[in-house]
C-alpha positions in Angstrom: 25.2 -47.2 -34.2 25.3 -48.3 -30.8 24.6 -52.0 -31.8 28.1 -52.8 -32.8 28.9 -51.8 -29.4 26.5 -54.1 -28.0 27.2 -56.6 -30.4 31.2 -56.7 -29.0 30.3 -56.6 -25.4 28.4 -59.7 -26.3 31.1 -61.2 -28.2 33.3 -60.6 -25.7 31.4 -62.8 -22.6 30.8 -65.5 -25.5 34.1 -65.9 -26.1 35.3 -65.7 -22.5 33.0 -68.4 -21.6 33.8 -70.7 -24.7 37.3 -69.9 -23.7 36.1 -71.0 -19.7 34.7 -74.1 -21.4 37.8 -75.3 -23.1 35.1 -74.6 -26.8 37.0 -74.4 -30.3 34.4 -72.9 -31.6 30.9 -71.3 -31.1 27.6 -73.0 -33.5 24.8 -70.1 -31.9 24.1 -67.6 -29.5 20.6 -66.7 -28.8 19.5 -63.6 -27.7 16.8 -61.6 -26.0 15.6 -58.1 -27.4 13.3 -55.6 -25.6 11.1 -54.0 -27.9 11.8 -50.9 -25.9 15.5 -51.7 -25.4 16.4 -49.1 -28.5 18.3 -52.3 -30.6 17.2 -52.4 -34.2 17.8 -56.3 -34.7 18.8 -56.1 -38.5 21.4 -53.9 -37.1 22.6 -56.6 -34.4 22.7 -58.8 -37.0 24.5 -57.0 -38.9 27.3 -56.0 -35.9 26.9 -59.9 -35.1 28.7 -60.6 -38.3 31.0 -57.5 -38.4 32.3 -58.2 -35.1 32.7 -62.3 -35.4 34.7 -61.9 -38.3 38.6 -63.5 -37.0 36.7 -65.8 -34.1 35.6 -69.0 -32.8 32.0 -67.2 -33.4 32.8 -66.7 -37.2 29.8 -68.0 -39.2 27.6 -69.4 -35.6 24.0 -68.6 -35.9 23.0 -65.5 -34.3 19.0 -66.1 -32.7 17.2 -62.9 -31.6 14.0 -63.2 -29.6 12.1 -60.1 -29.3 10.4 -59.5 -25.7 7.2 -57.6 -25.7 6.5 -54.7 -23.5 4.6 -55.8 -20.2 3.6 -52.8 -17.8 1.8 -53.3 -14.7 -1.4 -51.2 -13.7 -1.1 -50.6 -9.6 -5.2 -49.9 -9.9 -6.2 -52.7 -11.4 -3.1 -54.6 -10.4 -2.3 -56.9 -13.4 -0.2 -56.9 -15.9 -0.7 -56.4 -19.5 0.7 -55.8 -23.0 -0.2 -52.2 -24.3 -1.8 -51.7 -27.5 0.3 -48.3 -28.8 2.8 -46.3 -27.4 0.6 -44.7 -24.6 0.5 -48.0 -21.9 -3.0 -47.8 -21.0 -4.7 -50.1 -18.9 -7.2 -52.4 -20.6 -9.1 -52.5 -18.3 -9.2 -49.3 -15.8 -7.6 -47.1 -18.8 -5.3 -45.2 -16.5 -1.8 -44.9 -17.9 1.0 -46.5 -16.3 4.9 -46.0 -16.2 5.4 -49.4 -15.1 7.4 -51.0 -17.2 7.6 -54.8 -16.2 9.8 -56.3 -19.2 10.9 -55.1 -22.9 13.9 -53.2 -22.0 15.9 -56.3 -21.7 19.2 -57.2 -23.9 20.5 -60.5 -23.2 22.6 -63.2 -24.3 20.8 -66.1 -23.2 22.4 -69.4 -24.3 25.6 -70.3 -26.2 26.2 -73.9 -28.2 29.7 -74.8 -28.5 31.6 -77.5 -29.7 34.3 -78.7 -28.2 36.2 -79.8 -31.4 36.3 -77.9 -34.7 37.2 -79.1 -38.1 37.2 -75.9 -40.2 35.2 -76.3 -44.2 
């Protein structure tokens, strides 16, 4: 399960940058998910609570937004979401192997809190 994997490396630059921040603790991190990027999110979520467990990150919200795929048809030259897992163009119908976005994985924002009082 290469998610937990993920999931640490992630943990790892949050807490570094909390750290950076002089943080005592970390509320959410939101994230960006390629639909192509090969991340199951239930699994993330599940590695995102594994691998907080003993943190500053311990019970933050975890956010995931899932990116479409986007290729890019050099014929017609546009962009456009495909319909299956062949990326044909919509409007030429020539198949394309230009992948513009959904392979991304990406911590995108962090809220931290300067001062915790623990519950």
């Amino acid at each position: 399960m290469h998610e937990v994997s993920l999931m640490q490396n992630t943990i790892e630059i949050a807490l570094e940058h909390a750290h950076q921040q002089g943080a005592q603790k970390i509320q959410r991190l939101k994230m960006r998910v390629g639909e192509m990027s090969g991340v199951v999110p239930e699994a993330l979520e599940f590695a995102f609570d594994v691998c907080t467990q003993g943190t500053i990150a311990q019970g933050a919200q975890l956010e995931i937004e899932s990116v479409a795929v986007v290729c890019y048809c050099p014929n017609c030259e546009q962009e456009f979401q495909p319909e299956d897992v062949f990326y044909e163009c919509p409007q030429c119908h020539q198949l394309s192997n230009h992948i513009c976005q959904g392979r991304e994985i990406e911590l995108t924002s962090l809220e931290l809190a300067e001062f915790y009082q623990g519950d």
